[in-house]
Each structure stands twice: as C-alpha cells, then as structure tokens.
C-alpha positions as CSV (number, residue, x, y, z in Angstrom):
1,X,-66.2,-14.1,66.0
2,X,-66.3,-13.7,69.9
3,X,-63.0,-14.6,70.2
4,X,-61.7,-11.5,67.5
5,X,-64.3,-9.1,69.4
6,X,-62.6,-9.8,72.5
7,X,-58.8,-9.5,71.3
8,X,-59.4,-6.3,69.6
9,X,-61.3,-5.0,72.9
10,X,-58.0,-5.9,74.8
11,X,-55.7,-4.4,72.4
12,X,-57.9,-1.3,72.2
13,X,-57.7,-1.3,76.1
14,X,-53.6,-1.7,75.9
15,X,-53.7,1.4,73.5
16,X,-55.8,3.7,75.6
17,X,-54.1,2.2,79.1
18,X,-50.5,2.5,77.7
19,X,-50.0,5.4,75.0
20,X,-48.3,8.8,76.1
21,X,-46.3,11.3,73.7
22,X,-42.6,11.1,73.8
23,X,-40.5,14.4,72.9
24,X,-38.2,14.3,70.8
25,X,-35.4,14.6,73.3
26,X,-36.9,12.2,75.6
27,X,-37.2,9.6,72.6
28,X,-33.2,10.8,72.7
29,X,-32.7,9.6,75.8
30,X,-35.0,6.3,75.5
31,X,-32.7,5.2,72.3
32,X,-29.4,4.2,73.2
33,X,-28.2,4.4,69.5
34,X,-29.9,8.2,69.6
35,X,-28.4,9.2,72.5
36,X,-24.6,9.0,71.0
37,X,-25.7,12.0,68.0
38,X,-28.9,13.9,70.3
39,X,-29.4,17.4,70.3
40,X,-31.1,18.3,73.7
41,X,-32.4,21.2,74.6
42,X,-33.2,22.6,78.2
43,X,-31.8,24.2,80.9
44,X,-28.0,25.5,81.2
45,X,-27.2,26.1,84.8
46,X,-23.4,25.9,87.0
47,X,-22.4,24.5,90.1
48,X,-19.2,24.5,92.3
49,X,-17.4,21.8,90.9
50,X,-16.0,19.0,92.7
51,X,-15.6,15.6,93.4
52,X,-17.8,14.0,90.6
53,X,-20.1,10.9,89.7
54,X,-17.0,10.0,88.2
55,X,-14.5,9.2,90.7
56,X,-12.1,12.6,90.3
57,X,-11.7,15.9,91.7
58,X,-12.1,19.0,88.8
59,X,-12.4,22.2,89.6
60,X,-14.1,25.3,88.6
61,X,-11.8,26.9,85.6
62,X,-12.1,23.4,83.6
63,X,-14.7,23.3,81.3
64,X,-16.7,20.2,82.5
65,X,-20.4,19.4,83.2
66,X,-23.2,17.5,85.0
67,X,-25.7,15.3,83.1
68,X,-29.4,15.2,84.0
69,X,-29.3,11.8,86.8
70,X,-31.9,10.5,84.3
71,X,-29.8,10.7,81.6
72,X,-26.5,9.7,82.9
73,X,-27.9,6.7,84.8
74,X,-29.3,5.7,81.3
75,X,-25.7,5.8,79.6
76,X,-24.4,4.0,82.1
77,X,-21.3,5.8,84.2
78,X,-18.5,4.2,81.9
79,X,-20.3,5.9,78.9
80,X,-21.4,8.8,80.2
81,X,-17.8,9.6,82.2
82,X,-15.5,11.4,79.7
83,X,-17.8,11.9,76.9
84,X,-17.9,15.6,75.5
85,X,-20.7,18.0,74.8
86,X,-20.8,21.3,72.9
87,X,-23.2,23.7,74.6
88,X,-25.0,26.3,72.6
89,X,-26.6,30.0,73.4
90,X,-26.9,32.7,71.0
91,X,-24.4,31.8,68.9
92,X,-21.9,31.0,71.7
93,X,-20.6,27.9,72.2
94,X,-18.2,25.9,75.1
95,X,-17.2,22.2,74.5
96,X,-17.2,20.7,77.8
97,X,-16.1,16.9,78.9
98,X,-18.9,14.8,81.3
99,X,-17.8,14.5,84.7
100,X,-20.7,14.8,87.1
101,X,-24.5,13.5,87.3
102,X,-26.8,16.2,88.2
103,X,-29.5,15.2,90.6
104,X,-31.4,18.2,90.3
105,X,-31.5,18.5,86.6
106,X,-34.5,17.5,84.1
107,X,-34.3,16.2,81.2
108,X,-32.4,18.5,78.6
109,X,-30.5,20.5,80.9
110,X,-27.3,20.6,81.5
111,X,-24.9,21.8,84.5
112,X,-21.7,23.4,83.8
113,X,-18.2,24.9,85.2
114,X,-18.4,28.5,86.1
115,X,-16.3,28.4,83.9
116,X,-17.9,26.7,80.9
117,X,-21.6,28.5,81.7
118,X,-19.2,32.3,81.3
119,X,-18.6,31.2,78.0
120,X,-22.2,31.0,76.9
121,X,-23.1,33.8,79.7
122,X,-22.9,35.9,82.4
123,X,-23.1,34.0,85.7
124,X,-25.3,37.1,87.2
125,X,-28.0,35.6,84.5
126,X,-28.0,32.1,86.6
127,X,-30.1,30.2,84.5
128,X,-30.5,29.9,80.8
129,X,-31.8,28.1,77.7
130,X,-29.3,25.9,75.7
131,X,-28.9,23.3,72.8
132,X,-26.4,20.9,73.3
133,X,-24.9,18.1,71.3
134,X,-23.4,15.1,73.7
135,X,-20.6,12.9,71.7
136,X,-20.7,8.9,73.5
C-alpha cells in the first residue's frame, strides 16, 4: 500500500511539475505530421530580401518569405527551403515560396517580400494579422 501511495505521489508531482497548455498552432509546430497541413496565425510583417537561410539570392518583387527561426529550425532547412505558403488578410491572399528563417519572428508570424506583404496590404500599415497555410 505504501509502495502505491508513493507512485501516485510521484506521478501527481510529474503532472503539477510538467503540465503547461499548448496552442493550437504551437501543437502545429510540435507535430511534424501537423506541420505539413497547419493553419498558423500571427503576425505578417516584410523585410528587404536577400541572401536567405537558404543558400540564394531573391529579391524584393518575388513573392517569397521568412519562417519564424523556431519553426524553420523545426522543419529542418531541406524541408522548410522551397515549401509554399498562402498568406491570408481580409480576404486577400499571396502564395509565397520559403526562402528565409526569420530570427525575429514568433511563432505564427510570417515575413514576406515587399512584394508579397502589398498583396495582402499597404506597406505604410507595417505590421498586420494573417492566417497562413504552409504546404511541406
């Protein structure tokens, strides 16, 4: 009887030392068979585009984007490189091929082309909320 006292106290201590909530899109990004059909939702942002995480030079009137460093790390370069996403705002939308890890980025967002972010807005607004689909 001790013995059941005593495992139940150290399972009971696991739960409470060990349990946290996972959002959905974290969960997303935690689940490599998730990640290939997740819907994220976060932050849509753009950058001067460049030399990428991905070995080539794109430029600014392509319509390419950063993943979240979390994220992309998590893929794994040779899945995340080349994969396509389809960005969402108010019923706009921009399909845009992965090129680029953002370091800056949280979880959810996403950091497009000037390009791909006029498609969805106007580049005076900066910063704005998306949905996005990524296709591994």
């Amino acid at each position: 009887m001790r013995s059941i006292i005593k495992h139940l106290y150290l399972h009971l201590l696991l739960l409470t030392t060990f349990s946290f909530s996972i959002s959905e899109s974290d969960s997303n990004l935690i689940n490599p068979f998730i990640v290939k059909r997740g819907t994220y939702s976060g932050d849509g942002t753009f950058y001067a585009v460049g030399l990428g995480a991905c070995g080539h030079v794109n430029n600014n009137e392509q319509m390419v984007a950063a993943l979240p460093a979390q994220q992309f790390d998590h893929l794994t370069r040779k899945r995340a490189c080349g994969s396509t996403a389809v960005v969402e705002r108010g019923g706009r939308r921009v399909t845009v091929r992965i090129i680029d890890r953002c370091a800056g980025c949280q979880l959810g967002d996403i950091d497009l082309s000037p390009a791909a972010f006029q498609e969805i807005a106007s580049p005076k607004e900066g910063r704005v909320h998306v949905f996005y689909t990524l296709h591994v």
